[in-house]
N, C-alpha and C positions, 0 to 999 in steps of 0.2 A: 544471578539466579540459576547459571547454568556452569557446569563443575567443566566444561570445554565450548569452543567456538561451535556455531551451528553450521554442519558442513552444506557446502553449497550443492546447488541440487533440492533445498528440501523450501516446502510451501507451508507456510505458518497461519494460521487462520486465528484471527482476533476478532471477538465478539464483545461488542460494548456495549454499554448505555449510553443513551443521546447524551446525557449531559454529562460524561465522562471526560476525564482527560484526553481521551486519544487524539484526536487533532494536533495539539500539539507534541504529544507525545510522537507522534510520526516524523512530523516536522523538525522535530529534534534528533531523530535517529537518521533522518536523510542529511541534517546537515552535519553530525558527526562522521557519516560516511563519505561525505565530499571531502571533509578535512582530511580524513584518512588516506586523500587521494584513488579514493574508489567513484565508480562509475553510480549513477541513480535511473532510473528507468520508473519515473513517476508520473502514477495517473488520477484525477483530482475530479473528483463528482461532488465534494459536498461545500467548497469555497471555492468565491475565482482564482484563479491565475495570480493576479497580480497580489492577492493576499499572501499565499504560499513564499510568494518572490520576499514581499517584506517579512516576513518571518524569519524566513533563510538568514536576510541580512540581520535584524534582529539580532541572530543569533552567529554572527559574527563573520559571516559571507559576505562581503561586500562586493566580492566579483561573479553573483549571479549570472547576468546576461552574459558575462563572458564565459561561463561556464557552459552552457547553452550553444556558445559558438559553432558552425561545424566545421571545427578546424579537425586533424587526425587524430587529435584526444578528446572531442567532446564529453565531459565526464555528466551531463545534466540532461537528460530529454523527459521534458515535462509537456503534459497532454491532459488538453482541457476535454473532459467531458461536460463540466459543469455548466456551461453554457446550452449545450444542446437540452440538458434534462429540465430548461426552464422554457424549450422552444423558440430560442431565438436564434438567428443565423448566426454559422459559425463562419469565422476566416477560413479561405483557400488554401490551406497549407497541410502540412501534413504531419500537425501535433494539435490539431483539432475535430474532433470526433462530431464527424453530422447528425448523428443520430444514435440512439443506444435502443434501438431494436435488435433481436439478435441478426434477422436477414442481414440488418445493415453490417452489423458491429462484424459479421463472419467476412465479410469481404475488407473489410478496411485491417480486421486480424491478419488476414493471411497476404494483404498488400504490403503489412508493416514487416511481416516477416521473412518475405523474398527481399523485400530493403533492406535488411536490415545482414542477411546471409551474402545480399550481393555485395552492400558494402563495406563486411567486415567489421561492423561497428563493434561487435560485443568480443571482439579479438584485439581492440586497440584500447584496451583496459587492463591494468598490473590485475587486479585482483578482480573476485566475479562479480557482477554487477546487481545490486538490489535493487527492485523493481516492488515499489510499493503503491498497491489497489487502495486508498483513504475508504472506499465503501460502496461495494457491491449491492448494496441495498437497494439503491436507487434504480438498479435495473429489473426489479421487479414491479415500479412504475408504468414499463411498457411494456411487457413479457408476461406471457405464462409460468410459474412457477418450473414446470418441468424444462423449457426452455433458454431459461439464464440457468438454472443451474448445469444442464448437458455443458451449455457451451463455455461455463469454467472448466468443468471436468476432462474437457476434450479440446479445450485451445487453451484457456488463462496456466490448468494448474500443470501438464506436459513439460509448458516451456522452461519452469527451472530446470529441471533434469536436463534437458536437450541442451539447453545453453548453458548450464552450469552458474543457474544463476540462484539468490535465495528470493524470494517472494513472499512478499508480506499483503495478504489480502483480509481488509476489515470486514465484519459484517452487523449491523443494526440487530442487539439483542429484540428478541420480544417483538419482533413487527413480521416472519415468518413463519409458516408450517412445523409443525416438528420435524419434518420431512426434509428439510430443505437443511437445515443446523445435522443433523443426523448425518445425510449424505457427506455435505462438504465437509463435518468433522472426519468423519472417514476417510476422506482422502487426502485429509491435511497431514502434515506429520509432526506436527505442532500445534496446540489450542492454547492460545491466552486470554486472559479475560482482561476489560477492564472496566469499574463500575464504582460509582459515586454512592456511600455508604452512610445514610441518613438516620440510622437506628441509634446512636448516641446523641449527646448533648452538643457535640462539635461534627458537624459534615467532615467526612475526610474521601478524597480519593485513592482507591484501592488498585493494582491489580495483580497475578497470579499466574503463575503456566500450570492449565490442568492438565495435559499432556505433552510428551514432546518424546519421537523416536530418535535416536543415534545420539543423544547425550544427556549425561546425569544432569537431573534438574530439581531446585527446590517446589515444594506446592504449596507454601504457605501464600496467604494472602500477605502483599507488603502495601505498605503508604507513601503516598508517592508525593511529593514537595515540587510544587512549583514557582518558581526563582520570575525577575520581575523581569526579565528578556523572556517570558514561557516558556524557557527549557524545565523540561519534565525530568528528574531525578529518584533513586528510590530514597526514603528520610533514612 
């Protein structure tokens, strides 16, 4: 759908329907990018943990948790938010997020980030490391509108550019401000869509890039096939 590779550096913004593919479609592009021997930097608010994991495998990962390991190539750090945004206590460790208030979320950002500079992690990867948000949405649960979105604009969406990384952040069509789809379109450099198309006789799943800077891209709506391991394909 794109006539060149999406150069690193750039923040992609996907807007779906609840009842769209994207779930697995993500899941499918993190495990294409493990296999590629690329790094993943994945954060997970709207399924557990341990679904993601069986997906991965699924989908032909069998060495999840060793991917996870932190040995000097850890290619997999995956971070439950999805726990906290249900209120229940989160494990001690530091790929689980206590809380998704911005107060909190600003110090555990900027803890991951001196971590992550001290130990080199995003330098002991061939290639640059995709760091996929499954949905933002949810943090409009405890936040002000004005206040989750500052704090993508000025921690979440920086960090590709700085680390040279690509970032892929979903967002819950239709449950926002126009306000809030506005801004973060704006500073995406990429908008895709994806959405479940019920106007003919057969449901089909759809989706599209309505924009994208720094390379030629198709706009048509395509239909997208999904295989009985839930990898998501375009038909």
């Amino acid at each position: 759908m794109t006539d060149g590779p999406v150069p690193p550096g750039s923040n992609l913004l996907v807007e779906f329907d609840a009842t769209s593919q994207w779930n697995n479609a993500h899941t499918t592009i993190a495990a294409d990018w493990l296999k590629a021997k690329g790094g993943v930097s994945y954060h997970i608010a709207s399924q557990p943990k341990e679904r993601v994991h069986t997906q991965l495998k699924r989908l032909g990962l069998q060495n999840v948790e060793e991917l996870e390991e932190p040995h000097e190539r850890r290619a997999l750090a995956l971070y439950d938010w999805y726990t906290a945004s249900l209120g229940r206590k989160v494990p001690d460790d530091d790929f689980s997020f206590y809380s998704l208030k911005i107060a909190d979320l600003s110090i555990i950002w900027g803890k991951g980030e001196k971590d992550a500079e001290a130990t080199g992690f995003f330098d002991q990867i061939g290639q640059p490391i995709l760091r996929i948000v499954d949905n933002v949405s949810c943090l409009g649960r405890f936040n002000e509108e004005k206040a989750w979105v500052e704090f993508l604009l000025n921690r979440v969406i920086p960090r590709a550019q700085r680390w040279n990384q690509i970032t892929i952040i979903g967002l819950t069509r239709s449950l926002h401000s126009d306000w809030v789809y506005k801004t973060l379109e704006g500073a995406a450099d990429g908008v895709i869509d994806f959405k479940l198309d019920d106007t003919g006789e057969e449901t089909k799943d759809m989706m599209r890039i309505r924009s994208m800077r720094n390379v030629g891209f198709d706009r048509k709506w395509h239909t997208l096939k999904v295989d009985k391991d839930f990898r998501v394909s375009l038909e």
